[in-house]
C-alpha positions, 0 to 999 in steps of 0.5 A: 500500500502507498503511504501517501495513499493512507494519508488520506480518508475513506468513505465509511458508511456515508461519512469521511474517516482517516485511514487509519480509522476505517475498522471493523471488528474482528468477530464481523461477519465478512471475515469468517465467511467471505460476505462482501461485495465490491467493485474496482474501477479507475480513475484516469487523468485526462487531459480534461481533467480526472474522470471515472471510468464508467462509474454508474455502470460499477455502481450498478453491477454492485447493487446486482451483486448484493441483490444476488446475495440477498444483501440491502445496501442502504444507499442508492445507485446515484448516492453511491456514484456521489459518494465515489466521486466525493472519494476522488474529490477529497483526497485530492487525487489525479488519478485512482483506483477506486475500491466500492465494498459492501458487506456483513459486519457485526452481530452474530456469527451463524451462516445465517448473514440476515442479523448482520448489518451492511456497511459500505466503504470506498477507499481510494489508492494509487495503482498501476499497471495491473499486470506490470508496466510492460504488460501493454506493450510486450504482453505476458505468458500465462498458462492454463489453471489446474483450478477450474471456475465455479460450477453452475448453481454452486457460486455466482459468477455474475456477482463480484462477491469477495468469497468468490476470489477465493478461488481466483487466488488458487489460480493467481497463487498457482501461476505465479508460483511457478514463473507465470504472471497470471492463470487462465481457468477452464470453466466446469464443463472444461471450457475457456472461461477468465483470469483470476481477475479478468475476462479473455479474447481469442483472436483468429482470422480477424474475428474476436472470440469470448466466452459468454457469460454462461461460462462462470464468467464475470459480465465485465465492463471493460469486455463490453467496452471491447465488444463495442470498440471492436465493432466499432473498428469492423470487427465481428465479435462472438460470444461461444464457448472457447476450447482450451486448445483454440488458445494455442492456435489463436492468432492473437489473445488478450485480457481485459479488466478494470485492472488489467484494462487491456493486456496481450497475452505473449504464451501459454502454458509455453506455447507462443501465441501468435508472433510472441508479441502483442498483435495487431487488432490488440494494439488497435484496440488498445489504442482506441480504448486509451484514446477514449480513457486519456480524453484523446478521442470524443467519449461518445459513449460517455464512459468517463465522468469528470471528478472536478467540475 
């Protein structure tokens, strides 16, 4: 964590805290079981000034997430747009990664999460390049988890709930352990499905291909910010289920994330891909995504919201 960053406050429950004065007890509920939803977006420095990337859309998915799970959160979609904005704002940031979490705090310590109240938090830090500064450029090698993604009707892929990171954290562990910057899982059934903490395109013959969300995979914002620049720039894009071995043979692949933004893929389980460097369409993509994000190009689909007015 950056210093700086704990200099400044966090949003807690409708009001400013110190950092060091955002706490919780140790007997809450979310420790012991995992009981939180959050969201992860960032902030960029424009030319125009600071912008959050697609907040409302963030805001939204996170109240999705807690309807899932059967989790009230007490305050609005617009309220918590505010309150992130405000976040920005008061700290005096550029540029930030934005950290929006709902979840069970204190009373009992049943499974039962209902006695439980919500508490809401949104902390704001400095943060780069996800998968590492080079990550843009010269892509990453990657290889194909042992850990698959959840099965259907067992945990629920659409929710970005904290206690399904546990099993993103098996695949990140696992990759990183042995030498790999990230790890790809296979969905229940065997089939492609994403990162730990990011959605997949496979590239070949000039067309885009991604898991559909049937796959255990997260509805991504950036993967549909893709979806529409790729269309925009020509290309046809289908969501189907993606054969592990359509990897090796894919012309170009990439991520995509609020982290990762978008990130070629170099290898795979040692298998070049492609070139071995990033490729074409990713690099045009990515061009046409930092364009946007930077306040380089028209923001026709109005993805960024400017933090000081």
């Amino acid at each position: 964590m950056n210093p700086e960053d704990e200099k400044g406050k966090i949003w807690f429950n409708g009001k400013f805290v110190d950092w060091k004065d955002a706490n919780i007890h140790v007997m809450s509920h979310v420790i012991h079981y995992g009981t939180a939803v959050f969201e992860g977006l960032r902030c960029y420095e424009t030319e125009q000034g600071a912008a959050t990337f697609r907040l409302m859309d963030h805001m939204r998915r996170l109240l999705d997430s807690a309807k899932i799970y059967r989790m009230e959160i007490p305050y609005t979609q617009q309220e918590l747009f505010d309150a992130c904005q405000e976040t920005v704002r008061i700290n005096n940031m550029k540029s930030a990664y934005l950290r929006p979490i709902a979840f069970r705090g204190y009373n009992t310590l049943g499974v039962d999460p209902m006695p439980n109240p919500v508490e809401v938090v949104i902390g704001a830090l400095s943060w780069g390049k996800y998968l590492g500064d080079e990550a843009i450029n010269d892509g990453v090698d990657v290889r194909v988890s042992s850990w698959t993604r959840m099965a259907p009707n067992t945990f629920p892929a659409m929710a970005k709930c904290g206690a399904n990171y546990m099993n993103s954290q098996l695949i990140k562990m696992e990759a990183m352990a042995e030498g790999y910057i990230e790890g790809i899982a296979l969905d229940a059934s065997g089939y492609v499905s994403e990162g730990s903490g990011e959605n997949i395109f496979v590239i070949r013959d000039g067309k885009l291909i991604t898991p559909p969300l049937g796959a255990s995979v997260l509805p991504g914002l950036t993967r549909n910010c893709v979806i529409t620049l790729a269309n925009e720039l020509g290309y046809e894009v289908i969501e189907q289920l993606v054969p592990r071995e359509l990897l090796y043979i894919a012309d170009e692949v990439f991520f995509t994330g609020s982290a990762a933004e978008v990130s070629p893929i170099r290898t795979i389980d040692k298998i070049k891909i492609g070139s071995g460097t990033r490729g074409p369409i990713t690099q045009k993509i990515q061009r046409r995504f930092f364009d946007i994000i930077e306040g380089k190009a028209e923001d026709k689909y109005g993805w960024l919201t400017y933090v000081y007015k």
